[in-house]
C-alpha positions, 0 to 999 in steps of 0.5 A: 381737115388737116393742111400743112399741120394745120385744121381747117374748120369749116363753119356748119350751116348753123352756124351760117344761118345765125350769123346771117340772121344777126347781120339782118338784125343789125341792118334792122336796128340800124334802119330803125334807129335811122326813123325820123323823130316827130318834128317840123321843117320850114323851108322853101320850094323852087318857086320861093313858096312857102313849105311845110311838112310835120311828122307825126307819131307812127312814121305818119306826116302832114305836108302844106306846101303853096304852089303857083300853077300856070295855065293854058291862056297865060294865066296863073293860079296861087294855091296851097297843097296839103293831104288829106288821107294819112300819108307815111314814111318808110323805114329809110325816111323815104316818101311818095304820096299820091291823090286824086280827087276835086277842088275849086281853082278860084275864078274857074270853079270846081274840077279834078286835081292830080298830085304826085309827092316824093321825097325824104326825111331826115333827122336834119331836112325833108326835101323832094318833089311834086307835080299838081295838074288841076282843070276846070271850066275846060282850063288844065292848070299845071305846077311843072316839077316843082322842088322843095327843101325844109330844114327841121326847126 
């Protein structure tokens, strides 16, 4: 087509469907170079406890965090979080790990427990959130919202 002297090409599905491709690719390298190196983060949660998260080979890590819970009656527990099936990172470094099952709370015995983790990893830090309840003896135990912050060392 000719306007003003001029041709016009108008690019040919073809051509559209490898140029989008190739913008897909690149996105794809892009998310893919932004995958997080194995490594550890130190750091602290909103309570001034202890956390650590170690990413391990295959986008998989480890999380160790202690927690303070406090329960109905006025009581506080002291414990430590950690997971135990495989938890994994998306391609963006993004997380939620979810897992119910039973542990002891000391002094009350053996009961349900309930934890729910978020967060993200970067090159630089892995922050996020998590929520623990816990009962047992008729007791429910509860974390609240509690943050946390690892720089990688």
């Amino acid at each position: 087509m000719r306007v003003g002297g001029r041709l016009l090409c108008w690019p040919s599905l073809r051509a559209l469907a490898v140029l989008g491709l190739t913008t897909v690719m690149v996105s794809l390298g892009a998310a893919l170079a932004e995958a997080v190196a194995p490594g550890t983060y130190r750091g602290q949660t909103s309570q001034e406890r202890r956390a650590t998260l170690t990413v391990r080979s295959g986008n998989r890590f480890d999380f160790n965090i202690a927690v303070r819970q406090r329960c109905e009656g006025g009581g506080t527990v002291n414990g430590i979080i950690r997971n135990s099936r495989a938890a994994r990172l998306r391609a963006d470094g993004s997380f939620s790990y979810n897992e119910r099952g039973r542990a002891t709370i000391k002094g009350l015995g053996r009961g349900p427990f309930r934890i729910a983790l978020s967060g993200r990893v970067t090159r630089r830090r892995a922050s996020g959130h998590f929520t623990l309840r816990q009962s047992a003896a008729g007791v429910t135990c509860r974390s609240g919202r509690v943050t946390f912050r690892a720089p990688r060392r």
